[in-house]
N, C-alpha and C positions, 0 to 999 in steps of 0.2 A: 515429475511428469516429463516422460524424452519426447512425446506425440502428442499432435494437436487433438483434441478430443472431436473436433467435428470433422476435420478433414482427413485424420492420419499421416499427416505430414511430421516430417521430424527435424524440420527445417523452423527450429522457435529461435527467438531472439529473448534473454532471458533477464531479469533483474532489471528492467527496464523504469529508470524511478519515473514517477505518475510527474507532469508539472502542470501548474495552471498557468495563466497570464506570466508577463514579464513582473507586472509586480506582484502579485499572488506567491510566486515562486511553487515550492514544491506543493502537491496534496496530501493532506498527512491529519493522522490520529491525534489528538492531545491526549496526553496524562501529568500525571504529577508526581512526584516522589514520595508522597506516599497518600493512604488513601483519604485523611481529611480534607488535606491541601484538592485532591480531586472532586470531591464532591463541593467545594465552592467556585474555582475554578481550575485550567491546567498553568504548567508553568513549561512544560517542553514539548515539542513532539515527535512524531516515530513516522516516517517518509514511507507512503503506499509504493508500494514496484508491483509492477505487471509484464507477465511472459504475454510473447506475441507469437502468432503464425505468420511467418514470412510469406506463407503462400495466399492462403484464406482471408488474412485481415483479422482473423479473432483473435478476443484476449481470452486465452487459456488460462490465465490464474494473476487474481490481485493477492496480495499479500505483505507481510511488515516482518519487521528480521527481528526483533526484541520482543514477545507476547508479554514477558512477564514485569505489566505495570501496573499501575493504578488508574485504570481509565475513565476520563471526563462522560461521560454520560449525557450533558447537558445541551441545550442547542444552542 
């Protein structure tokens, strides 16, 4: 995606990792390495990144650079 989809600007800021609080740290998916271990619980996780519109303010696109896991499910 090179243009912000609400404004048409092509002025993004891209790959931008998600973070919460100082102690929280990043915002991120849990899985596990493989799929039993995920379905009780995770053991690693996979760090959200969000494009930005430098002009607008909006988030053009959250997304995670690794899809192929085993993911926790659970809350």
């Amino acid at each position: 995606m090179n243009k912000c989809i609400y404004c048409g600007s092509e002025n993004l800021e891209k790959e931008l990792p998600m973070r919460g609080s100082k102690s929280a740290g990043h915002l991120h998916f849990n899985y596990a390495n493989d799929a039993k271990l995920a379905a009780m619980f995770a053991v690693e996780n996979e760090i959200i990144f969000a494009d930005l519109c430098n002009d607008c303010g909006s988030i053009t696109r959250f997304y995670i650079k690794d899809t192929k896991r085993f993911w926790n499910k659970s809350v």
